[in-house]
C-alpha positions as CSV (number, residue, x, y, z in Angstrom):
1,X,5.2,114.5,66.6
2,X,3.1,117.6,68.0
3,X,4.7,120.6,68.5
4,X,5.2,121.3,72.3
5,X,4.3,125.5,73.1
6,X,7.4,127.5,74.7
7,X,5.8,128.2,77.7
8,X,4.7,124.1,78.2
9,X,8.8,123.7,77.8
10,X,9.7,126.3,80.7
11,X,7.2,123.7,83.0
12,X,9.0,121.0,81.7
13,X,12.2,122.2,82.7
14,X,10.7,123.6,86.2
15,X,9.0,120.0,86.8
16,X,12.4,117.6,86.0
17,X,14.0,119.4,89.1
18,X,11.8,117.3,91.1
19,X,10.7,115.1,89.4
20,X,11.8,111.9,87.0
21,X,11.5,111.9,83.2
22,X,8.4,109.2,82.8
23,X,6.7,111.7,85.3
24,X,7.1,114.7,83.9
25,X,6.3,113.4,80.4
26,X,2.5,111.7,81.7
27,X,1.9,115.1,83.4
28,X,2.0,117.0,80.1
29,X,0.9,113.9,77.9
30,X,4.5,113.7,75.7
31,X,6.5,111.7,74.9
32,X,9.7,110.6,77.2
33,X,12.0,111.5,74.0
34,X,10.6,114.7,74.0
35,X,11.1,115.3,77.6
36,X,14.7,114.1,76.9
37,X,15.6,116.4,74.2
38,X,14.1,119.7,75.6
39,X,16.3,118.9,78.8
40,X,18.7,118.0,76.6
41,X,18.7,121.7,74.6
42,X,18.6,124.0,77.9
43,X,21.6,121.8,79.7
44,X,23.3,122.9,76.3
45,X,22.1,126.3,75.4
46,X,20.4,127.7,78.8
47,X,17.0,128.1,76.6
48,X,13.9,125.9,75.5
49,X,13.4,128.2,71.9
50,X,14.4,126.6,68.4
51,X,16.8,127.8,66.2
52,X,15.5,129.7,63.3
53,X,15.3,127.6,60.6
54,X,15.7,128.3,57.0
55,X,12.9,128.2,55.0
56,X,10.3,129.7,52.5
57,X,10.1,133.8,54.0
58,X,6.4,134.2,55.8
59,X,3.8,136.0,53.3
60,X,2.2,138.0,56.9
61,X,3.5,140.2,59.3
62,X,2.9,139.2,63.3
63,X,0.6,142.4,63.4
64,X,-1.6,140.7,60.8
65,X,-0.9,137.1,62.6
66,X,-2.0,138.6,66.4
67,X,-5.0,140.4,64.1
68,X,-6.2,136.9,62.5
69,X,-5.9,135.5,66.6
70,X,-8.5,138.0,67.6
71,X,-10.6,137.8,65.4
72,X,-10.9,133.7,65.8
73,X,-11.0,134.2,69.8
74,X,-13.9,136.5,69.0
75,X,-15.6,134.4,67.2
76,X,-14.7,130.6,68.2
77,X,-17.1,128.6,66.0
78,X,-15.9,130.7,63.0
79,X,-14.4,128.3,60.1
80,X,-10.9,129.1,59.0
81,X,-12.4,129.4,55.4
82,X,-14.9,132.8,57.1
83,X,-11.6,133.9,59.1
84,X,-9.7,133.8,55.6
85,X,-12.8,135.9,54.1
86,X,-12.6,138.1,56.7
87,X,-9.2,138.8,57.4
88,X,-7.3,140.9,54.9
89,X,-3.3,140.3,55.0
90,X,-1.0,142.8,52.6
91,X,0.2,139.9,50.8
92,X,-2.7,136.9,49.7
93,X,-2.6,133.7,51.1
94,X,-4.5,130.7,51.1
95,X,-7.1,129.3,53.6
96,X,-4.0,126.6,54.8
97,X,-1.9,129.5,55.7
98,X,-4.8,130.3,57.7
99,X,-4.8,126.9,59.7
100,X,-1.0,127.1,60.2
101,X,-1.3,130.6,61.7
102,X,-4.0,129.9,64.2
103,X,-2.5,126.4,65.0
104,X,0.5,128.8,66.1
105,X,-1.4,130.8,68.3
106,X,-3.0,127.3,69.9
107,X,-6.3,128.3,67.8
108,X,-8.1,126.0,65.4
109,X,-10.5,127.0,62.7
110,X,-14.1,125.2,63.4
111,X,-15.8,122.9,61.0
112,X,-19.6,122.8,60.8
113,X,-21.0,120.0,62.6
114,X,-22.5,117.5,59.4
115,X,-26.2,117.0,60.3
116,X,-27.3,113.7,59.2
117,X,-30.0,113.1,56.5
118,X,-33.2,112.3,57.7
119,X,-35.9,109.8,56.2
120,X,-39.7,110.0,55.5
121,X,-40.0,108.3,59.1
122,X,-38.0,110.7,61.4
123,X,-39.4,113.4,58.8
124,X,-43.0,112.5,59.9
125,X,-42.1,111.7,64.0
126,X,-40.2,115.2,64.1
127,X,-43.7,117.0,62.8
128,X,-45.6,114.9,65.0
129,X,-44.2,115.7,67.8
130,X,-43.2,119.5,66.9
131,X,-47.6,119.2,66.8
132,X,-48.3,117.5,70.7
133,X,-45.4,119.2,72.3
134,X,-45.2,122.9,70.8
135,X,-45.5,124.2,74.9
136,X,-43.8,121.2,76.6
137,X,-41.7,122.0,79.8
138,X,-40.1,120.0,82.5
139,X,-37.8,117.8,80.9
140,X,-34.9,116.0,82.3
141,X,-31.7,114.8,79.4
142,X,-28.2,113.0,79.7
143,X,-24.8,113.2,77.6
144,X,-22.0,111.4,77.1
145,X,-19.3,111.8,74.6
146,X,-15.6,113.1,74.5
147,X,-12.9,111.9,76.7
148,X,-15.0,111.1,79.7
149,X,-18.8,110.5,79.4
150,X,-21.2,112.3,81.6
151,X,-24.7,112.0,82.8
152,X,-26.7,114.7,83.5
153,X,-30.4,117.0,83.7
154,X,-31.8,120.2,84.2
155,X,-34.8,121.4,85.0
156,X,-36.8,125.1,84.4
157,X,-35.9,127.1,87.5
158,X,-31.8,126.2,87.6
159,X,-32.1,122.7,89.1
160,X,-29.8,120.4,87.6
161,X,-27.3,117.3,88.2
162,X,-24.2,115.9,86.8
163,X,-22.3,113.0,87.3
164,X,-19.3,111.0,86.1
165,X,-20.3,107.4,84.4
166,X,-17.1,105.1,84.4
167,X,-17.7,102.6,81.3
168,X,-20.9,102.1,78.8
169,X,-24.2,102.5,80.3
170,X,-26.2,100.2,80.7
171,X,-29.9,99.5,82.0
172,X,-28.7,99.0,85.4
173,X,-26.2,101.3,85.8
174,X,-28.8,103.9,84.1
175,X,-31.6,103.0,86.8
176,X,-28.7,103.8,89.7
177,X,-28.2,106.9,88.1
178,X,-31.7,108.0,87.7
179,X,-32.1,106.7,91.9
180,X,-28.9,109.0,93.1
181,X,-28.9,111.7,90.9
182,X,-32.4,112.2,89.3
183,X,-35.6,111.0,91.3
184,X,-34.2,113.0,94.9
185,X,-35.1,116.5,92.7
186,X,-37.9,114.9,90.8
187,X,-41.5,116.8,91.5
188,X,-44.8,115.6,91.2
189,X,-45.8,116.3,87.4
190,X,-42.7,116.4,85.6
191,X,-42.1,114.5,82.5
192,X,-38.7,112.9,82.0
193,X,-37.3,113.1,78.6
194,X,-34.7,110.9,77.1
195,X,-33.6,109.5,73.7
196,X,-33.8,105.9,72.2
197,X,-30.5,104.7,73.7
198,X,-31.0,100.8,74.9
199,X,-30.6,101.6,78.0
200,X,-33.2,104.2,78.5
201,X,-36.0,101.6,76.5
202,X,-35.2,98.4,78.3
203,X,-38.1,96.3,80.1
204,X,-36.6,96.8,83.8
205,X,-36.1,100.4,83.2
206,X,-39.5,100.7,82.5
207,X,-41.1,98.8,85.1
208,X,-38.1,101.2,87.1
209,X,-39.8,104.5,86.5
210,X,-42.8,103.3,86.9
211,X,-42.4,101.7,90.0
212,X,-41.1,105.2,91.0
213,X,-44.6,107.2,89.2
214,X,-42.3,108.8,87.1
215,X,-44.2,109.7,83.5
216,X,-42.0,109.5,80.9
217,X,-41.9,111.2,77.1
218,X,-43.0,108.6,75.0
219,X,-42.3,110.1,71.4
220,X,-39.2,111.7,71.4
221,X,-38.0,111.2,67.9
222,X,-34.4,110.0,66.7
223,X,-31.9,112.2,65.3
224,X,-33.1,115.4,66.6
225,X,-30.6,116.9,68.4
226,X,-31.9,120.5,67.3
227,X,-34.3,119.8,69.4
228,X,-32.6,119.1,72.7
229,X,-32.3,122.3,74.6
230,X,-29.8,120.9,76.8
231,X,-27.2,120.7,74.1
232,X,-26.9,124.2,74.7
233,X,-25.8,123.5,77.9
234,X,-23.1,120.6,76.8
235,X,-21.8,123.2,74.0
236,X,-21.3,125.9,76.7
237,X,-20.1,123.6,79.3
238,X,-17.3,122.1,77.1
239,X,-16.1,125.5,75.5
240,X,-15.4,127.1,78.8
241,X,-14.4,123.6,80.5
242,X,-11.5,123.8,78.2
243,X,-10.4,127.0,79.1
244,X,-8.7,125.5,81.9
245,X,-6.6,123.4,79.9
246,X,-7.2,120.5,81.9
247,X,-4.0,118.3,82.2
248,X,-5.8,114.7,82.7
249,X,-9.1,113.3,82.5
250,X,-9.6,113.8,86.3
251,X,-8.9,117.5,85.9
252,X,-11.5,117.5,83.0
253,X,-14.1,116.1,84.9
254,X,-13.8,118.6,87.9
255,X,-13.5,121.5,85.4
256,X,-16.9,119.9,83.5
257,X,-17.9,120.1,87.5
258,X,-17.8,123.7,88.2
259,X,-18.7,124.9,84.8
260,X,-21.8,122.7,84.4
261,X,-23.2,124.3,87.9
262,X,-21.9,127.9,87.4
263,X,-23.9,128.4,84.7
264,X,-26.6,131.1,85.2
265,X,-30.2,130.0,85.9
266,X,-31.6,132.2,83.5
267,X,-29.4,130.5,80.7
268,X,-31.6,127.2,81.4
269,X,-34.9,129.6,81.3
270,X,-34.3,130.6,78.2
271,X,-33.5,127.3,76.6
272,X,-37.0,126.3,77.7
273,X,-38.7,129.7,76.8
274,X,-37.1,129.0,73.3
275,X,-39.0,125.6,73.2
276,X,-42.6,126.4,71.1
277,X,-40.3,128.5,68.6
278,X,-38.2,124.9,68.4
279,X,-41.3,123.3,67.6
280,X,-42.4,126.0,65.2
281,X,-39.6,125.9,63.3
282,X,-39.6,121.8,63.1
283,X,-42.8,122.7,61.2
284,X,-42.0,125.3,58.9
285,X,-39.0,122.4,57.9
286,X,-41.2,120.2,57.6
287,X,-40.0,118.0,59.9
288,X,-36.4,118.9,59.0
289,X,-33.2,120.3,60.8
290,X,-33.6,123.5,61.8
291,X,-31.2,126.6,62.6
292,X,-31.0,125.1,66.4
C-alpha cells in the first residue's frame, strides 16, 4: 500500500468535513481503508504524522537528504545511479538508499529510455531518408500514450493543435481528426508527416487526404523516434503537465491543454532549425540511433 504524503493527509481530513469517505478516497485515488484509518488517527491523537518507529538508525543527515533533493530537481532526467555519483554523504551508502531518499522527497531517479535495436531494413530506410529529406520543413505529427491519449501537430511559426481521443484510433476516427483539428490550419504546400500506425496507411485515409490535396510523407521510416522533432514537445509537455499534480484524468488533460499551447514559438523553431543536423547525424550512424 503506497505511502500517503503528510500534507495529502491534512486534505483528507479538511475534505471528510464535507464530504463522505468513498468521496474523499476517489478524489485523492486511495483506498477507503486508508481514508478510514487517517481519520481514525487524528479523532485519536489530534495529528495525521506516524509514530517514530524503531528501526535500523539512518546512514545521512536531512542536510545531506534536502542536498540529494536538489540536485535531482536540478536535474530531473538524472538516474539515481549519476545522483549517487554525484552526491557525497559523510557516511557511504548504496544507490537503493538513494531511491528510498528521493522517493521521500516525492522524487524518483530516471531510467534511460531502452532504444530498440534496429535491422538492416530500418538501418537502410533511416539513411535513405536522412539523404531526400536533410532540409525538410512543414511537417504535421500525433501522440498518444500515458493515461489519456492525445492527438496533436505543429507547424514552423507556433501553429499547432491538440485534442483529446477517447478510445483506439482508428481510420475514421483519424480522418475526423485530421477534418476538425488539422486541414482548417493546413496551407497550400505543406507536407503532412505521420508514422506507420494502421490507421494513418489505410485505403479510405488515403483517398481522404487526397480528396482534400493534402501531399503526404511517403517514407517516413519505423522506429525513429530520434527523428521526430515533436517528441520534444511531448517530453516538455508532460514534465511540466505534471507539475500540477493533476488529481484525475480530466485534470490531466486540461493541464496537457495549457502547457501544450503555452509553449514558446521559438521552442517549435528550433526543433525544425535542428532538422538537417537530425539528418546529418542519421548519417554519420549509419542509419542508427542518434543522441536525439
Amino acid at each position: 500500500m503506497p505511502k500517503i504524503h503528510p500534507e495529502t493527509k491534512v486534505l483528507i481530513i479538511k475534505r471528510l468535513k464535507t464530504r463522505s469517505t468513498a468521496d474523499v478516497a476517489d478524489t485523492f485515488n486511495v483506498s477507503q481503508r486508508q481514508v478510514q484509518r487517517i481519520k481514525k488517527r487524528f479523532e485519536e491523537t489530534g495529528d495525521v504524522f506516524d509514530k517514530p518507529r524503531s528501526g535500523r538508525p539512518r546512514k545521512t543527515t536531512a542536510r545531506e537528504d534536502r542536498l540529494l533533493a536538489r540536485k535531482s530537481k536540478a536535474s530531473p532526467f538524472s538516474t539515481a545511479t549519476e545522483l549517487h555519483e554525484t552526491w557525497s554523504p559523510e557516511v557511504p551508502v548504496s544507490t537503493r538508499t538513494v531511491c528510498q531518499i528521493l522517493s521521500r522527497n516525492g522524487l524518483h531517479g530516471r531510467i534511460s529510455a531502452q532504444k530498440p535495436a534496429l535491422n538492416k531494413r530500418q538501418l537502410k530506410n533511416h539513411v535513405a531518408f536522412a539523404k531526400a529529406h536533410s532540409l525538410l520543413k512543414g511537417w504535421t505529427v500525433k501522440f498518444g500514450g500515458g493515461k489519456i491519449m492525445v492527438w496533436g501537430y505543429i507547424q514552423y511559426g507556433g501553429v499547432r493543435e491538440i485534442c483529446r481521443v477517447e478510445g483506439n484510433i482508428n481510420s475514421l476516427k483519424y480522418q475526423e481528426i485530421l477534418a476538425t483539428s488539422y486541414i482548417p490550419n493546413h496551407k497550400r504546400g505543406q507536407i503532412l508527416q505521420q508514422d506507420g500506425a494502421p490507421s494513418h496507411t489505410s485505403i479510405s485515409r488515403s483517398k481522404f487526404l487526397k480528396a482534400k490535396k493534402i501531399k503526404m510523407l511517403q517514407d517516413w521510416p519505423a522506429q525513429s523516434p530520434d527523428m521526430n522533432i515533436i517528441e520534444h514537445m511531448w517530453g516538455r509537455m508532460k514534465e511540466e503537465a505534471w507539475k500540477t499534480k493533476p488529481k484525475n484524468i480530466d485534470e490531466l488533460w486540461e493541464a496537457c491543454k495549457t502547457v501544450f499551447f503555452a509553449i514558446p514559438d521559438d521552442f517549435i523553431n528550433k526543433l525544425y532549425e535542428s532538422l538537417p543536423n537530425r539528418m546529418d547525424a542519421v548519417l554519420q550512424a549509419h542509419g542508427s540511433h542518434t543522441r536525439y
